[in-house]
VEXDRENVO-564460 format. One record per residue (C-alpha): residue in one letter; x, y, z; residue number from 1. Coordinates in steps of 0.001 Angstrom, whole numbers, plus 500000, padded with zeros to 6 digits. Layout:
A, X, Y, Z, NUM;
...
//
This chain:
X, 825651, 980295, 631439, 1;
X, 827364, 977554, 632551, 2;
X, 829321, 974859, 631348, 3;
X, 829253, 971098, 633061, 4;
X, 831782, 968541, 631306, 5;
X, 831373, 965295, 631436, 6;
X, 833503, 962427, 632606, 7;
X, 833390, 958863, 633346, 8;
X, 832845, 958917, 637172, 9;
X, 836235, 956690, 637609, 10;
X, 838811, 955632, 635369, 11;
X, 837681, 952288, 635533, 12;
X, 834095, 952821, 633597, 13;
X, 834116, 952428, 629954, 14;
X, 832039, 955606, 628039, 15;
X, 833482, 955879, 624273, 16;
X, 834751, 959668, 624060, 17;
X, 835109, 960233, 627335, 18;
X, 837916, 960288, 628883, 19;
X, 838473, 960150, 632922, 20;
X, 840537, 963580, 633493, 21;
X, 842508, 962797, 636586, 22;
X, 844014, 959750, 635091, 23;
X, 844148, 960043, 631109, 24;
X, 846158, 961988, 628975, 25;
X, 844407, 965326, 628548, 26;
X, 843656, 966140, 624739, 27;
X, 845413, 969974, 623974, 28;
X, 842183, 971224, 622849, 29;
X, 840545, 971055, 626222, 30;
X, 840774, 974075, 628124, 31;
X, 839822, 973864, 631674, 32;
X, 839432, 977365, 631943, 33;
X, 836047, 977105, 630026, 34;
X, 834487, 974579, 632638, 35;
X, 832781, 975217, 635594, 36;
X, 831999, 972025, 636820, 37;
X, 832981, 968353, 636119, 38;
X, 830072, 965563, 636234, 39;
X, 831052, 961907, 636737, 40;
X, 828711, 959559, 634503, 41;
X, 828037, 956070, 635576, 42;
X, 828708, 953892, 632504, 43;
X, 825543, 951570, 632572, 44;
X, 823408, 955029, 632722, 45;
X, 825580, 956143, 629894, 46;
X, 824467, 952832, 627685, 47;
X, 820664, 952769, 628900, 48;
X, 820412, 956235, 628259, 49;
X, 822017, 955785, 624534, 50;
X, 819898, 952475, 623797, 51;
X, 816649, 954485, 625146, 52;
X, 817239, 957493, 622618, 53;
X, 817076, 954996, 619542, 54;
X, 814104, 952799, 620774, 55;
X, 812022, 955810, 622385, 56;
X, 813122, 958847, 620265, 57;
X, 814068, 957271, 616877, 58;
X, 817821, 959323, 617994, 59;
X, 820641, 956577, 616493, 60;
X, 823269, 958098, 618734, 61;
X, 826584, 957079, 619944, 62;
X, 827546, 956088, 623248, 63;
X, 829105, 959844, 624176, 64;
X, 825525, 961434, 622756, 65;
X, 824107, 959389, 625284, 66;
X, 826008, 960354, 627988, 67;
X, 825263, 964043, 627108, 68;
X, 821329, 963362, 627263, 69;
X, 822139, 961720, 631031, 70;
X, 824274, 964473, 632096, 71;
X, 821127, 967556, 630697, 72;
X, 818849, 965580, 632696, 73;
X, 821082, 965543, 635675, 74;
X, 821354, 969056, 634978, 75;
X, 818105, 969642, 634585, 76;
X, 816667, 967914, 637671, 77;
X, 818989, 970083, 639891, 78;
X, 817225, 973099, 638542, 79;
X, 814690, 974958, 639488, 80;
X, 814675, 977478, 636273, 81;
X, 816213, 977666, 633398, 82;
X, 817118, 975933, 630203, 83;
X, 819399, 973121, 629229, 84;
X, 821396, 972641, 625791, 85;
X, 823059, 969829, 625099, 86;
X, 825113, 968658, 621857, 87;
X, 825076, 964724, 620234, 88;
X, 828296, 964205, 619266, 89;
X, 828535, 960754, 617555, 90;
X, 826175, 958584, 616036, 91;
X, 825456, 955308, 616628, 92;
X, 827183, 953014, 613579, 93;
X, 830269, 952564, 615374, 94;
X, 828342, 950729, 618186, 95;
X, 825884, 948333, 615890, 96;
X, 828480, 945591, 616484, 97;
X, 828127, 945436, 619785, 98;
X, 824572, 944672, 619816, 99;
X, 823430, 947493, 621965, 100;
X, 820289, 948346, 619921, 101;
X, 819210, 944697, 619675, 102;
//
């Protein structure tokens, strides 16, 4: 088992519930002793990815849900075997307003 986090890939992309590590102030629950490996997500995949699980999979998911189905396929496409889990954290009615699922 292993366990990737997730991160914008610089502090200067915007993903909702993700915060850049190296530069933000580090929440107490997270323990970096459970991570193996950090994976920077670019932003625009992070909203394109989001916006394709409502129109393609009927998923209304938050901004930080989509960033966790980019990141398992990242995952995934390095592999050769095995199996990737992923969790949706957020859903998407905080983000109607900003007209991502027009």
């Amino acid at each position: 088992i292993e366990l990737v986090a997730l991160q914008p890939e610089d502090e200067l992309a915007v993903i909702e519930g993700l915060k850049h590590l190296e530069t933000a102030i580090v929440p107490g629950i997270y323990d970096p002793a459970l991570v193996d490996r950090h994976l920077g997500m670019d932003a625009e995949i992070t909203w394109e990815t989001t916006r394709a699980l409502a129109r393609e999979a009927g998923l209304f998911v938050g901004v930080s849900a989509g960033a966790a189905v980019a990141g398992a396929i990242r995952v995934a496409q390095e592999l050769t075997r095995g199996v990737v889990v992923t969790v949706l954290p957020d859903d998407g009615s905080k983000y109607v307003s900003l007209g991502i699922f027009d």
